[in-house]
C-alpha positions in Angstrom: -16.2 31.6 -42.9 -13.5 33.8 -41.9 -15.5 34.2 -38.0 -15.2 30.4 -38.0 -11.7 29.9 -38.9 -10.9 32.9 -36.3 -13.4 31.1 -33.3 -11.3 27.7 -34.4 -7.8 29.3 -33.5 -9.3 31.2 -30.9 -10.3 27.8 -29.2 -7.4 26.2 -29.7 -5.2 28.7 -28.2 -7.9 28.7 -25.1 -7.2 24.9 -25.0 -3.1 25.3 -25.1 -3.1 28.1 -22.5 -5.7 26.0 -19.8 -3.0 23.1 -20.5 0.1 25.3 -19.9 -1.4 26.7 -16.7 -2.3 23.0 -15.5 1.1 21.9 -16.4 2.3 25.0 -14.0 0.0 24.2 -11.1 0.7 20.9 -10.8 4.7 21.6 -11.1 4.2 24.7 -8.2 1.6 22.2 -6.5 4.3 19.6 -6.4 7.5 22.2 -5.4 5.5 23.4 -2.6 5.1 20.0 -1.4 8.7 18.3 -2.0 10.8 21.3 -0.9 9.7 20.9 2.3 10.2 17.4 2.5 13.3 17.5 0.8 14.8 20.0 3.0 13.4 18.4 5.9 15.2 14.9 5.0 18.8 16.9 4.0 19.1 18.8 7.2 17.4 16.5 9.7 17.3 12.9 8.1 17.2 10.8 11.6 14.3 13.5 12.8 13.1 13.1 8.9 12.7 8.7 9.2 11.4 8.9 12.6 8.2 11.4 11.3 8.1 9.6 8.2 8.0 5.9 9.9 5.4 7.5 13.3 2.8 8.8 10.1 3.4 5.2 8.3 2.4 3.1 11.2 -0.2 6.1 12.5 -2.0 5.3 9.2 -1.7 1.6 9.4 -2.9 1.6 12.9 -5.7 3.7 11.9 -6.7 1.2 8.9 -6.3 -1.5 10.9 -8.3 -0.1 14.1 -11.2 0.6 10.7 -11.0 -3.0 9.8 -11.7 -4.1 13.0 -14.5 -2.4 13.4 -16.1 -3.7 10.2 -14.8 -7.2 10.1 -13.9 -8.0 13.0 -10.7 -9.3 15.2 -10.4 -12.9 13.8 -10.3 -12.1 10.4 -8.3 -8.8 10.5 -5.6 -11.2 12.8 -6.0 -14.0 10.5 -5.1 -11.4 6.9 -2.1 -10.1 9.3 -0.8 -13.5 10.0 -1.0 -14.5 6.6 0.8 -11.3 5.5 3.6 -12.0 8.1 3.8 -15.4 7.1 4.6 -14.2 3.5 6.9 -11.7 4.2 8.9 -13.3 6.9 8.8 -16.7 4.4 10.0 -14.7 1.3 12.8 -12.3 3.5 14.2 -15.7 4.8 14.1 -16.9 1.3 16.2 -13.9 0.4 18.9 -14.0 2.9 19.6 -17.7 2.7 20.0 -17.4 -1.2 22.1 -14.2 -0.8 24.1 -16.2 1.9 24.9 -18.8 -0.8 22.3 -21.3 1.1 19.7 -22.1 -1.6 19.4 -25.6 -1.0 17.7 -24.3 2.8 15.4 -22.0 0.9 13.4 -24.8 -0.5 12.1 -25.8 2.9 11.1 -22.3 4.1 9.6 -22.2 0.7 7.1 -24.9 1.7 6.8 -24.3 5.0 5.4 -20.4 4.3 2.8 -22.7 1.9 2.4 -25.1 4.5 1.4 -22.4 7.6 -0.7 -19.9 4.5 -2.8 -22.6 3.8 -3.1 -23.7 7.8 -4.5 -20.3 7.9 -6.2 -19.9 4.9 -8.0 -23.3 5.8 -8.6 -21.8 9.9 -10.1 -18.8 8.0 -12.6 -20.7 5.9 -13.7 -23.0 8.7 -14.5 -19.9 11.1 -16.8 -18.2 8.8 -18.8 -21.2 7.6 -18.8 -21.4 11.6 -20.3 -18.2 11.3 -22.6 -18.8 8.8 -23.7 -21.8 10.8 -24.5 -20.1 13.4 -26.1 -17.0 12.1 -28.6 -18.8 9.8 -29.5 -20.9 13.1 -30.5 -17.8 15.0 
């Protein structure tokens, strides 16, 4: 009874020292990987947004280059025209309302809808297009 008890503890304490030491690599994991950066950003910050901004768009031009490949152009074009659409739609929302103009926000607000679903409707046409012409061949 007393060998149980003893393995009981025993495991316990195994348990609360693997947590502890987790708990620790992850903090010295994530030191050695924000110092860096942070020091980087305090002493160089224009050399810091110019690596930071080259990596982000090196990544999306990589994903994007990936999606072409599987998908296609016209579809990869036609989920990037849509996401322009929406952001340059809801930033133009945002600075007319900020600029005290929220009756002029109204028509951007339906015109973003308007031009999405002009090329959400483009993008359904094409691939029954495709469709088409695939199950003729």
């Amino acid at each position: 009874m007393l060998k149980n008890i003893v393995s009981g503890y025993r495991e316990l304490l195994a348990s609360v020292v693997k947590i502890v030491f987790l708990l620790l690599l992850c903090g010295l994991c994530g030191a050695v990987t924000v110092f860096p950066l942070w020091k980087f950003a305090t002493s160089a910050p224009d050399a810091y947004t110019f690596t930071v901004i080259a990596i982000i768009l090196g990544l999306a031009i990589f994903f994007i280059i990936q999606k072409i490949k599987k998908n296609g152009i016209r579809s990869v074009l036609t989920v990037i025209s849509k996401i322009v659409v929406i952001g340059l739609g809801l930033s133009f929302i945002f600075l007319l309302v900020v600029n005290g103009k929220r009756l002029l926000s109204i028509p951007v607000l339906l015109a973003m809808i308007f031009l999405y679903g002009l090329l959400n409707f483009s993008n359904k046409n094409q691939r029954k297009e495709l469709q088409n012409e695939n199950s003729e061949n």
